[in-house]
N, C-alpha and C positions, 0 to 999 in steps of 0.2 A: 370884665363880664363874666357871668356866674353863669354857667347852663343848668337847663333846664331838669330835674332831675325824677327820675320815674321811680313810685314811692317803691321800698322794698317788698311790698305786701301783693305788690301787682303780677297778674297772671304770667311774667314773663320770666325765660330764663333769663339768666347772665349776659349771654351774648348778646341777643333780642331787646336786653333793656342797654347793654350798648351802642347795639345801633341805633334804635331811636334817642337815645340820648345823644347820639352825633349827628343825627338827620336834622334834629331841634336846635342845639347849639349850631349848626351849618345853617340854617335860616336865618338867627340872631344875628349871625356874623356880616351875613349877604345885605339885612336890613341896616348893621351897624354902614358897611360898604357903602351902600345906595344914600341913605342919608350925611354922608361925608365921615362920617365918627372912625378912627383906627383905633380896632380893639388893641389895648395894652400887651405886650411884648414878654412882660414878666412874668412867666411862665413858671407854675410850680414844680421843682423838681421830686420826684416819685424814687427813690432810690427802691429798688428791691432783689434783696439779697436769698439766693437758693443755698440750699444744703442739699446736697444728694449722691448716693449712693450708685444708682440704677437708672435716671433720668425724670422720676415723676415729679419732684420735687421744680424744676425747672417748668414744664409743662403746667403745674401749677400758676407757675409767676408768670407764665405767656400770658394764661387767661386772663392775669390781675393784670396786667400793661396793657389788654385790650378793653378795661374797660377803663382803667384808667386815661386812657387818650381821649374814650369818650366824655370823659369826666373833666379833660380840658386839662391835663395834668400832663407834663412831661416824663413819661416811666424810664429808670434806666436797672433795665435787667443784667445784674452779675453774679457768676459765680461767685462765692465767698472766697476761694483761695485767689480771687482777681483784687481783692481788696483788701487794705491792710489797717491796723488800728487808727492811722492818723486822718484817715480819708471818711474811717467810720465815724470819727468823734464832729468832720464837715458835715453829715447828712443831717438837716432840719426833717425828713420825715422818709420814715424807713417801715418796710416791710422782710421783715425774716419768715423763710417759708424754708422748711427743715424738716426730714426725715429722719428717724435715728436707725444708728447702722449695730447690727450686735446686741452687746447687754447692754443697752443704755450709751454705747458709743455715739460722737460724732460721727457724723458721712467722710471720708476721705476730705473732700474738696474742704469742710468748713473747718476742720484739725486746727492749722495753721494761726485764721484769725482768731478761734474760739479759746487757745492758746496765751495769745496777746491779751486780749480782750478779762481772762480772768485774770490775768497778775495784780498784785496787790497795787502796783502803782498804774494801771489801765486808768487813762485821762476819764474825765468827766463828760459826762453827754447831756447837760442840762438843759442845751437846745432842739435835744431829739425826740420827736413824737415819733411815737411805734406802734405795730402790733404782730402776734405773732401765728401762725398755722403750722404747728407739728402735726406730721403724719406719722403714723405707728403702727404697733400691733398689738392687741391687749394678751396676743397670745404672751408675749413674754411679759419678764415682772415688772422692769421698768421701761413702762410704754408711754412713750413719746418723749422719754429722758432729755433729748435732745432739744425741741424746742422748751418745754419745762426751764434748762438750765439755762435757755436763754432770755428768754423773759425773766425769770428772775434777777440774773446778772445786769439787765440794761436797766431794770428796775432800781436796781443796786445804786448804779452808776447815775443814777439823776433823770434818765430818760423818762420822760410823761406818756404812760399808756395811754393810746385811744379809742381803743377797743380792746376787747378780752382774751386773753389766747384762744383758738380753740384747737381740741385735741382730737383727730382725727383716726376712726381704727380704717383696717381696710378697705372698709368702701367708705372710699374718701370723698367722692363725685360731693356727693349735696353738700355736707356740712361747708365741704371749702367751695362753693360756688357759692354758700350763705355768706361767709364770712368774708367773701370778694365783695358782692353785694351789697354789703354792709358796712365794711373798714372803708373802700375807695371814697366814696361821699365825706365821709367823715375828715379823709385827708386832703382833699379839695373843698369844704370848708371857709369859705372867707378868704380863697384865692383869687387874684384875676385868670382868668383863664381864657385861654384860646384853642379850641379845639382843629385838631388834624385832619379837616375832611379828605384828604386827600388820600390817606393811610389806611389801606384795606384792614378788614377786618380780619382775625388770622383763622382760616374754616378750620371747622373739626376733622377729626380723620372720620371717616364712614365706617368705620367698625370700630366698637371700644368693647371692652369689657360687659356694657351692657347690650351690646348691638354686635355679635362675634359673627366672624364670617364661617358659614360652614363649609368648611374643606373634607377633604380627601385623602387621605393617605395613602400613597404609592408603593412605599418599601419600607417594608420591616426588616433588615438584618441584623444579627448576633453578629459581633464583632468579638469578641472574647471566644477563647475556645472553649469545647468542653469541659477540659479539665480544673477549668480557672474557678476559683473562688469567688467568684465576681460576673454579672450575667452586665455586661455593656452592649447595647443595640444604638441601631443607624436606623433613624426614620426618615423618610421624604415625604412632605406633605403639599400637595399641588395649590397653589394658588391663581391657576392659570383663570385669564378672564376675568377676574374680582377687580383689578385696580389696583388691590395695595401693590408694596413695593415695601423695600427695607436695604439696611447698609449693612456692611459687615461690621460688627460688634454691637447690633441691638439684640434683643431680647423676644422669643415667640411666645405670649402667656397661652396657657390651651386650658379651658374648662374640664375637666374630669369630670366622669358619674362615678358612686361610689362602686366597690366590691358586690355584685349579686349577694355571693357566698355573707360575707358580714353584712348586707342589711337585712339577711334571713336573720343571722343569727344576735342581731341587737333588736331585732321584733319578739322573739323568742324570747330573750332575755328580763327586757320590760313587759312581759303576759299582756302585749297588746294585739289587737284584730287588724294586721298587714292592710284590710280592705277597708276601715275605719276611715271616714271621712273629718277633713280638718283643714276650713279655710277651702276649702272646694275641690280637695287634694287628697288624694289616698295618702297613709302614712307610709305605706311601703314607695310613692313616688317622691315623699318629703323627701325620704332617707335616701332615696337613691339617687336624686340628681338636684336637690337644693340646699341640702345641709351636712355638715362636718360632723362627722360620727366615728373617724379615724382619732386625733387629738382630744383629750378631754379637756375639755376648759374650766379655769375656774370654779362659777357658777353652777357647774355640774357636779365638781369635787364634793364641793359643799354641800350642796343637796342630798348626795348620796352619803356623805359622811353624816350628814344626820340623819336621814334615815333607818343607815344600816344598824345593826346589833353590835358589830364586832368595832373595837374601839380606834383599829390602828391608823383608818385613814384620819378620822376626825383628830385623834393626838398631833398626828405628821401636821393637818391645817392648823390647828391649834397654836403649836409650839413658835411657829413663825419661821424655822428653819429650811429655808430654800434649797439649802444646798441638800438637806435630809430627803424631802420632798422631790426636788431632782432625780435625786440617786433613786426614790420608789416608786419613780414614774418611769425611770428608763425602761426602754425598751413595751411599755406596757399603752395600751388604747383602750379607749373608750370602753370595749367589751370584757376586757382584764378586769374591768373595776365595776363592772354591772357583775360580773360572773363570779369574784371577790365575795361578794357581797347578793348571794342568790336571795334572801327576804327583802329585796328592796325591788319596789316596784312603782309603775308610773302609767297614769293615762295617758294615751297619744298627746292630747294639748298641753297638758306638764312637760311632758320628758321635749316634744320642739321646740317651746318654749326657751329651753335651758342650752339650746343648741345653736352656735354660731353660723353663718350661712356659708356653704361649701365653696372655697375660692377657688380662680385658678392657679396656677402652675407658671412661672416662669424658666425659660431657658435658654442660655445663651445657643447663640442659630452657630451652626458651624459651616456655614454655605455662604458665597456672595454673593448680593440682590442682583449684581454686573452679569457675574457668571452664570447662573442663574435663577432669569428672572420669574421664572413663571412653577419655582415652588424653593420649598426650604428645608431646609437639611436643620436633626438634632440630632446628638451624641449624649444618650442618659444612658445613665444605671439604671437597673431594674431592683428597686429595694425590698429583698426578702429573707424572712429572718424567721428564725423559731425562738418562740420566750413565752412562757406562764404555759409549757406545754403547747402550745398552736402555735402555728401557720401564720406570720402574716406578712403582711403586704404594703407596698408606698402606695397611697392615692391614685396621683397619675402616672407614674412611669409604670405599674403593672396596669391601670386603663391603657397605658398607649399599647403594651409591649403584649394583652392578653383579651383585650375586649375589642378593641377600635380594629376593623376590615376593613377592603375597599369599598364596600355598600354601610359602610355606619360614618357617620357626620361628624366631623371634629371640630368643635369651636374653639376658633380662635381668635386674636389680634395681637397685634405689634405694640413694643413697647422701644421706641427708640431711646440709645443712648448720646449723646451727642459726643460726651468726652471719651467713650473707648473706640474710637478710631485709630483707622491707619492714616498713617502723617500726609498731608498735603505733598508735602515735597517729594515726590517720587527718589529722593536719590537722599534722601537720608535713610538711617541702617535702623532697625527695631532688632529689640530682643523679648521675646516671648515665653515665658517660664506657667507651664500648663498640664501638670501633672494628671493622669486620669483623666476624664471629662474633661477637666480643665483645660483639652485641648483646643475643644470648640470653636472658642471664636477665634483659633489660631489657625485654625485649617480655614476658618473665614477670610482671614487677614492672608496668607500664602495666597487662594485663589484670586483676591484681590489685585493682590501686587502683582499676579501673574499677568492678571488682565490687563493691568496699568502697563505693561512692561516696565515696572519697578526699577533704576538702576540700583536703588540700597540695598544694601546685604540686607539679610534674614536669619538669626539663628532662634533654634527653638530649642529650649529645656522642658525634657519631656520624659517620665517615668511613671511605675505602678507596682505593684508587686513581681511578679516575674514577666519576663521576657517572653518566654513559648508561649505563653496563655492571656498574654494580657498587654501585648504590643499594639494596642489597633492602630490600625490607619498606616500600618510598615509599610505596605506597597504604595500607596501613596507618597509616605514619605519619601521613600528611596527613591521612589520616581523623581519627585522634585528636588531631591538632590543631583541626580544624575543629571537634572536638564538645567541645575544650575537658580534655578529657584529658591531653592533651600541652601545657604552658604554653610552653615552648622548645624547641627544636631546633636546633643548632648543627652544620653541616656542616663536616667539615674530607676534600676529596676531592684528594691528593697530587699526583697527575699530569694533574689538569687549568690547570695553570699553571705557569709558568717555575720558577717559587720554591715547592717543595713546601710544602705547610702540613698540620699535623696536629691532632691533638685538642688537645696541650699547649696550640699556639698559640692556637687559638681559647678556654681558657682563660683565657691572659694578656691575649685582647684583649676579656674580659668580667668581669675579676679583681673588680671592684667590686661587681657584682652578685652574681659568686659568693661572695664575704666575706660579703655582704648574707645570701644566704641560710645560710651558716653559723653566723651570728650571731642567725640566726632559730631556732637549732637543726636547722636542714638538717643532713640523710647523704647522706654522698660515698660513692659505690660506685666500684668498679673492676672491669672484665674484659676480657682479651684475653694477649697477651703479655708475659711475666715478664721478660723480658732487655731487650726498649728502651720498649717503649708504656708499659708501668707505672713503669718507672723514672724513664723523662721525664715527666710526669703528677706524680709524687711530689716531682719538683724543681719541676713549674713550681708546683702546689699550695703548698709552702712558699716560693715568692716570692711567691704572689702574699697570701699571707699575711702574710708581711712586710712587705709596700707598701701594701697595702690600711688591715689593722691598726695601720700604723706600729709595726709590731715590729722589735726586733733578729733577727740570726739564730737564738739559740739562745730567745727567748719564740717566735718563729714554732716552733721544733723541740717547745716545750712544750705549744703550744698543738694541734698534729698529734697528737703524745703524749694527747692528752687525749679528743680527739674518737676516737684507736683504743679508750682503757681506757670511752670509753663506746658502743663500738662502733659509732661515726659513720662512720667509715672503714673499711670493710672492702674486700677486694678477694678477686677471685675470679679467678687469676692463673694460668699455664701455660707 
């Protein structure tokens, strides 16, 4: 039996044409019942595989398993590192749904199979119908590299597309709720099918991104001291009464407005009229609470490279040299390159036009939902820096840290992760390496296990530049040492000695104990920076794996391998 199917052009969302696509298939079923008929048994299986970094990717594939059930189709949602090459080449009809992590990197979790899956002798998939939904960013160069290389690769391999990639930038909502839409029918096609009435539908959360709830913020404190090179702040933001709720190692996104001070002076800049209406909106409210005017994108380079008189930017777009082009974008914004280039100018509906829509902010919560419940704790930098002559400033960590009081409204919503968790098992041991910031969700994970009354040990590898000015969270710490909460603590503070030393280091110079605890079934966490802290960490872990275990190079690479596909290892990375 085929259900009934609500065309895709119809006034409903996703969910909405799910559920009456189950309410209709559940009458079919009821009539098949009533007149004696047993609908058919043989039930299509939905394999669909996530890639993800942070958790959206995952939340993605919920929404495509619920409507596939409606669609009579049996969905089985898996991580990618749960799956391995020979299981992939069983799936008659698969959905890849992928984020890419970095420059064109895979996510963490999909590394492993995407690994297998390219090698020259990767089995044949002549039986698989697919399609795919990368999600990305156009901010960087190669955006959505990740699903890109996989669609191509299954293409490779024999697999029959069913529908078209699509390539999602940050507002991911419509395109992939089209492409849910659209792909499931196509994969339930000419199946028998028996749909699930029974199987709730999974509800939205009540606040998302488009729907943020407006909080409050409690507490502002500097955590760094004066002297320090680095302004670190403690924020608490009240959630009291709202409903939500969250775990220790999600994610809080928070909407920003821009800088007052720079949406003066990029109105300024483009000889536009602040009070100029456009789309029923002053320009001066576009710039300051619906669009990015901090990064320049693209679109905007270009525009302004032809424009202007002076030849250097358009050469740099020109040339095709990325890496040229990086290096004469450091440090510089949007108003660098209006102000570059003072004869270039724009009417209000040109220059928004060219302007991408102002996102939020995600941050790992350094608070537990347990502990508490009724608001949430972040641990950010305040990003500020002098370059081209000015002042400037991060988006939102100087919104949170210089605009938002306890009379101004902070939009927000949760972004759950599911994989960076504290372990089920209260009495297994974690090791937590969280340099800077990267403490966050570790002071998450400590209050957690406090509350669980955790018997596993705890150690945390934790460092910054100096000691006196840039230790936060010491009394804390030393508290929960003192009460036995915290088993270890390993300092790695850079610039208090000739010879920097970092977290790697202080790793390799306790590799024994940490094998020890791995071998106990310890989880290695990871947070901070994607480009060198996490990457050196990842190398000095598989030496010290090596030496410890007395492994070769590639059992230490298996043995790493093994504690990701059982989610020993995760990292929570930026």
């Amino acid at each position: 039996m085929k259900t009934l199917n609500i065309p895709s052009n119809a006034p409903y969302s996703t969910t909405q044409q799910a559920w009456l696509n189950g309410f209709f298939a559940g009458m079919h079923r009821r009539i098949l019942q009533n007149s004696g008929a047993e609908p058919s048994s043989d039930i299509r299986v939905l394999n669909i595989l996530y890639g993800t970094q942070t958790g959206t990717s995952e939340s993605v594939a919920e929404d495509a398993a619920t409507l596939a059930k409606a669609q009579g189709l049996k969905p089985i949602i898996q991580s990618m590192d749960e799956v391995d090459a020979n299981e992939l080449v069983a799936m008659e009809y698969l959905l890849i749904i992928t984020s890419t992590y970095g420059e064109g990197e895979m996510p963490d979790n999909a590394q492993i199979l995407w690994d297998a899956v390219k090698e020259d002798n990767a089995q044949n998939l002549d039986n698989t119908h697919y399609s795919v939904l990368a999600l990305g960013d156009t901010g960087y160069d190669l955006f959505c590299q990740a699903g890109i290389d996989w669609d191509n690769r299954l293409e490779k391999l024999g697999a029959k597309r069913l529908y078209n990639r699509v390539d999602c930038d940050v507002d991911y909502e419509d395109p992939a709720e089209a492409w849910i839409a659209a792909v499931i029918p196509l994969m339930a096609e000419g199946a028998a099918t028996v749909v699930d009435v029974e199987t709730p539908i999974k509800e939205k959360a009540k606040f998302n991104r488009k729907n943020p709830f407006p909080a409050t913020m409690t507490l502002n404190k500097i955590l760094t001291s004066e002297a320090s090179s680095k302004e670190t702040r403690h924020y608490e933001i009240s959630i009291a009464d709202s409903g939500l709720s969250y775990e220790a190692g999600d994610a809080l996104c928070v909407i920003p407005t821009n800088c007052p001070e720079l949406v003066d002076a990029v109105i300024n800049a483009i000889g536009c009229d602040e009070e100029e209406i456009v789309d029923d909106v002053t320009l001066r409210e576009h710039l300051t609470s619906d669009l990015e005017i901090k990064l320049p994108n693209k679109e905007l380079l270009q525009v302004i490279s032809e424009k202007a008189k002076d030849p250097t930017l358009r050469e740099l777009l020109d040339s095709g040299d990325k890496d040229k082009l990086s290096d004469y974008l450091w440090g510089r914004d949007t108003l660098d390159c209006l102000l570059q280039n003072p004869d270039v100018m724009f009417s209000a509906p040109e220059f928004i036009a060219l302007l991408k829509p102002l996102q939020h902010r995600a941050y790992s919560i350094s608070s537990s939902g347990k502990m508490h419940p009724n608001s949430v704790h972040l641990t950010i930098a305040s990003v500020r820096y002098e370059a081209q002559n000015r002042a400037h400033k991060g988006v939102c960590s100087t919104y949170l840290a210089d605009i938002v009081n306890e009379s101004t409204e902070v939009k927000i919503f949760f972004t759950p992760n599911k994989s960076f968790r504290v372990p089920e098992d209260n009495s297994l041991p974690i090791i937590m390496v969280g340099p800077g910031t990267g403490i966050a969700p570790f002071r998450a994970f400590l209050q957690e296990r406090n509350f669980r009354k955790a018997t596993g040990k705890n150690w945390l590898f934790f460092g910054d530049r100096n000691a006196k000015t840039d230790f936060i969270y010491e009394d804390e710490l030393n508290t929960m040492q003192e009460n036995g909460i915290l088993n270890r603590l390993d300092l790695a503070f850079s610039r208090d000695q000739e010879e920097k030393i970092y977290v790697q280091d202080k790793m390799r110079e306790n590799g024994a104990e940490l094998f020890a605890w791995l071998e106990q079934g310890g989880y290695f966490f990871v947070c901070g920076d994607a480009y060198r802290m996490a990457k050196d960490v990842d190398k000095a872990l598989h030496e010290l794996i090596a030496e410890q275990g007395h492994k070769s190079t590639d059992e230490a690479i298996d043995y790493v391998n093994q504690l990701k596909k059982e989610k020993r290892y995760v990292r929570d990375v930026y």
